[in-house]
C-alpha positions in Angstrom: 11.7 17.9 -116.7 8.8 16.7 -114.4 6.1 19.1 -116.3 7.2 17.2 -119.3 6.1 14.5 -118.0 3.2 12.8 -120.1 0.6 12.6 -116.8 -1.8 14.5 -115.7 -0.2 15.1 -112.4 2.9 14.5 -110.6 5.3 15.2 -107.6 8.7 14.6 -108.0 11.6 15.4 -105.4 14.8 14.5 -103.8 16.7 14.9 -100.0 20.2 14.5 -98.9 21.5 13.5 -95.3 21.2 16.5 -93.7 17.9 17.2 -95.2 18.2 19.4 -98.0 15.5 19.0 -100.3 14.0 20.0 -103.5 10.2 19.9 -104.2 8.4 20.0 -107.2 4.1 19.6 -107.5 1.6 19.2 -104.5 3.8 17.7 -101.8 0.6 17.1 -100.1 -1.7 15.1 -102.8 -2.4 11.3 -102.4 -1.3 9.3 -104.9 -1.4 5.3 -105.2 1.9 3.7 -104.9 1.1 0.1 -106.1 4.6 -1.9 -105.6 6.3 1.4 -104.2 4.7 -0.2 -101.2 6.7 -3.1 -100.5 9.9 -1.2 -99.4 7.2 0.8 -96.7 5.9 -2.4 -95.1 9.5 -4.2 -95.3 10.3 -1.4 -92.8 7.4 -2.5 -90.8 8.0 -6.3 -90.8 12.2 -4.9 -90.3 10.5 -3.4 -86.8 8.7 -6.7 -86.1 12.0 -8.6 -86.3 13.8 -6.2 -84.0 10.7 -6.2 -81.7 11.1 -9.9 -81.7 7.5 -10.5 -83.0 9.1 -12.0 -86.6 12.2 -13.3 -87.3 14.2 -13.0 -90.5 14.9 -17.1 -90.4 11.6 -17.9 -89.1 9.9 -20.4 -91.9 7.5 -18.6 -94.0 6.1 -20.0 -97.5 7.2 -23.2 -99.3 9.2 -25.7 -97.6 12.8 -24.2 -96.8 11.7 -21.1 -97.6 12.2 -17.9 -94.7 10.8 -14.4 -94.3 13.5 -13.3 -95.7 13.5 -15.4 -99.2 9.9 -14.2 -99.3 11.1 -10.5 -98.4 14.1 -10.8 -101.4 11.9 -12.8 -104.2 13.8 -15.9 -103.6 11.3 -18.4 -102.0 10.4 -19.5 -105.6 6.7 -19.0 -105.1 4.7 -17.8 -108.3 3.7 -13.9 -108.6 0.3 -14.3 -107.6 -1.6 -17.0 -105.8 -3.7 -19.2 -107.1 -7.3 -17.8 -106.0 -8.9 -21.2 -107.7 -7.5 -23.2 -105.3 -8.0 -22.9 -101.4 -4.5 -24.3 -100.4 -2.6 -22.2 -103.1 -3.8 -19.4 -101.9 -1.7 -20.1 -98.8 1.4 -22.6 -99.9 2.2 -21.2 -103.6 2.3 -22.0 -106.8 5.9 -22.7 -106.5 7.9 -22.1 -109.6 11.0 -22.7 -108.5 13.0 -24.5 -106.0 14.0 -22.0 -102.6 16.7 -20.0 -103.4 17.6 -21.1 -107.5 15.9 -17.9 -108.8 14.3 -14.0 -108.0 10.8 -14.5 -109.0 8.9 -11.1 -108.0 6.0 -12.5 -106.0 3.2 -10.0 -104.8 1.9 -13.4 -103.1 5.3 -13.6 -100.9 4.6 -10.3 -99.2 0.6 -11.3 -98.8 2.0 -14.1 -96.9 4.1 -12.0 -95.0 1.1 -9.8 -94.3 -0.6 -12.5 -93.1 2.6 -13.5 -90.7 2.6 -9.9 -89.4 -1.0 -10.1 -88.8 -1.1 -13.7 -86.5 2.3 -13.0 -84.6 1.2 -9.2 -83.7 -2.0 -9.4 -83.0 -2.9 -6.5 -85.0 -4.5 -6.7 -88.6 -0.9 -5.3 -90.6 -2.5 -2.4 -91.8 -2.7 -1.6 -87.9 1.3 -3.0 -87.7 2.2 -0.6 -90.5 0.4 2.3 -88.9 1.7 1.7 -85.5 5.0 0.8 -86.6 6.2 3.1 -89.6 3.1 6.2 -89.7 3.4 7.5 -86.5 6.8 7.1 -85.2 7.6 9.2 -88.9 4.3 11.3 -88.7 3.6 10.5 -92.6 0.2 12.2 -92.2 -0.7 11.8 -95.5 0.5 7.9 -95.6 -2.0 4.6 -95.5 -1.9 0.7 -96.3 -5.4 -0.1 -97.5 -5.6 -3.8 -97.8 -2.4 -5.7 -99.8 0.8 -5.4 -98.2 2.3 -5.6 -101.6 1.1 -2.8 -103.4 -2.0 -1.3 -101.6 -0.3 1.8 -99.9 -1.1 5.3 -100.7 1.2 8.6 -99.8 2.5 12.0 -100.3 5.5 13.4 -101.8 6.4 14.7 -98.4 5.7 11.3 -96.6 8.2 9.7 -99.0 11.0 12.5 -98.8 11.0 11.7 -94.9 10.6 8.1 -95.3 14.3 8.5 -98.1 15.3 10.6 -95.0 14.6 7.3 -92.9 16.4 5.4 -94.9 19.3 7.6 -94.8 19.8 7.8 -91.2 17.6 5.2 -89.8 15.5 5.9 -86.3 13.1 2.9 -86.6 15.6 -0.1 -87.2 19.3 0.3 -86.0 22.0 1.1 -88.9 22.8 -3.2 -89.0 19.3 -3.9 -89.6 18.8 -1.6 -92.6 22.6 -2.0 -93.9 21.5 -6.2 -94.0 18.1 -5.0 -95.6 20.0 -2.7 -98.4 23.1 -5.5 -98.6 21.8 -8.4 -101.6 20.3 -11.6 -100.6 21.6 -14.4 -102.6 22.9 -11.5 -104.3 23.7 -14.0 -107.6 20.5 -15.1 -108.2 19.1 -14.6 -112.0 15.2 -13.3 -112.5 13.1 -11.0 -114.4 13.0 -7.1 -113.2 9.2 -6.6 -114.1 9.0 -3.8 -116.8 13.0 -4.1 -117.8 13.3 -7.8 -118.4 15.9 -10.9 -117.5 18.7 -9.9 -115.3 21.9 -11.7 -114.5 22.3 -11.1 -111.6 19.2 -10.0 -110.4 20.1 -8.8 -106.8 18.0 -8.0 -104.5 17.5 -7.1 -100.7 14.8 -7.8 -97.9 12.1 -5.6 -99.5 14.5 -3.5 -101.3 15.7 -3.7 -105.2 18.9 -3.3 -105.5 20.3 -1.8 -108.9 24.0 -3.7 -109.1 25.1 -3.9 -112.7 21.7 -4.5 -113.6 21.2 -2.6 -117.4 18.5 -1.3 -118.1 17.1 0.1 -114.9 15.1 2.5 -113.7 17.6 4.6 -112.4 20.3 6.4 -114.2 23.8 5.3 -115.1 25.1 7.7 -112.6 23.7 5.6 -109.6 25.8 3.8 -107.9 25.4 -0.2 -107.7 24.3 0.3 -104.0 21.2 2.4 -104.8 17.9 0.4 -103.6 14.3 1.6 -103.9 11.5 0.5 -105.7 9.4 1.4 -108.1 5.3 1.2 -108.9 2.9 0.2 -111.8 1.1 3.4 -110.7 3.5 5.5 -112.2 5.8 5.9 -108.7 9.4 5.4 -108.1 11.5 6.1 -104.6 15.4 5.3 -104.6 18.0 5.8 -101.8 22.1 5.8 -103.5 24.1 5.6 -100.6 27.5 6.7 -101.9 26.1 10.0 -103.1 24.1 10.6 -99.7 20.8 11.1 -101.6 17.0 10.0 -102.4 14.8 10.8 -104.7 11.3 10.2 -105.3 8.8 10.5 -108.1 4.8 10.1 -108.2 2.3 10.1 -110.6 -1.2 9.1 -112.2 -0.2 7.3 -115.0 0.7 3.7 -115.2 4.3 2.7 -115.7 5.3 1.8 -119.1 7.6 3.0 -122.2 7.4 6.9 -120.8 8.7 6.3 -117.2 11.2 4.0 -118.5 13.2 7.2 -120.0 11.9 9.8 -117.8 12.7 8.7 -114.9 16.2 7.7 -115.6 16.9 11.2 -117.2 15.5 12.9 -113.9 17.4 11.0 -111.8 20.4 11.5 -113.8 19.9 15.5 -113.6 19.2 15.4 -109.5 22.2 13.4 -108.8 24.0 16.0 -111.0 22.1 19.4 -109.3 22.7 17.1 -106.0 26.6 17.6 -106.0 
């Protein structure tokens, strides 16, 4: 299925709890994740709050708003700043009031980059590295620049980091299972790429598929499965009930083809899976 793919390379794999895995392509090459990178720093800022360095109801963004709205697309800032205006840059645009609706924001997790970087002391691309990289030894794994979609990685990197998620060693089991669980799970919003869900759940740094239809997933994954996936062409998604990840990686922007291939392969792993 993966060498049907319409790219010019690609990676594609999956891992269960014990660590069973299945490879397919370079497990080794780089490839850009764009917004597959937001679930990766989440776990950093997720080790920040358990370090006590952040705090998941510290204020962070527009007034009322938390780390955690900004985490789960709920602060109701815009998508991007406003780079023609100094202060918009760091308060907004707000489109919405806190907590009335999931508007993916790429600006939310700059300004959580930016709240990593003053409470640590460490630029975040040092947090992340510090944090996530080596305790996991993802050799092949960097955050150059945005927090939001500026990491690259590996097919192997990723199949540890699902292995992570199954069976977590950097965060204890509550962290993650309040990270995975929806926040303001009935919030309505747009899921870029597959259009206006109700609801539209989502965790701290995690998507969350729920009933949402269509998704990038298949039909066969349970509401519980979380992940994320890129305008680079990448996807990564943990399902829970069936004990399972699965990642896939290429160079060729998101659009019409991912949005049936990837459903179709995920559909066949969980299937080979059990």
């Amino acid at each position: 299925m993966v060498t049907q793919w319409p790219v010019s390379n690609a990676a594609a794999g999956w891992r269960d709890r014990v660590g069973t895995s299945w490879t397919h392509g370079d497990p080794t090459r780089p490839f850009l994740l764009a917004s597959v990178t937001k679930p990766l720093f989440a776990l950093a800022v997720l080790v920040a709050v358990e370090e006590g360095t952040m705090a998941l109801d510290q204020p962070l963004g527009p007034d009322g708003s938390t780390v955690a709205h900004l985490l789960s697309h709920s602060s109701g800032l815009a998508p991007e700043a406003d780079s023609t205006s100094p202060a918009a840059v760091v308060e907004g645009p707000i489109f919405a009031p806190v907590g009335s609706r999931r508007i993916y924001s790429n600006h939310g997790f700059e300004l959580l980059g930016q709240a990593l970087a003053t409470a640590s002391g460490m630029t975040a691309d040092q947090y992340f590295h510090e944090a996530v990289v080596i305790p996991l030894g993802l050799a092949g794994t960097r955050l150059e620049g945005s927090p939001a979609h500026g990491a690259i990685s590996t097919l192997a990197d990723l199949l540890v980091v699902v292995g992570e998620l199954l069976a977590p060693t950097l965060i204890s089991a509550r962290t993650l299972e309040r990270a995975i669980t929806p926040h303001l799970p009935d919030l309505p919003g747009v899921l870029p790429g597959f259009g206006r869900q109700s609801p539209n759940p989502w965790g701290l740094g995690f998507e969350i598929k729920g009933s949402k239809t269509p998704h990038w997933t298949a039909e066969a994954n349970s509401g519980r499965t979380f992940g994320h996936f890129g305008r680079a062409g990448t996807f990564l998604w943990i399902d829970p009930d069936a004990g399972l990840g699965a990642v896939g990686l290429s160079d060729r922007e998101f659009g019409p083809w991912a949005a049936q291939a990837w459903p179709e392969f995920s559909q066949a792993v969980l299937g080979r899976a059990w």
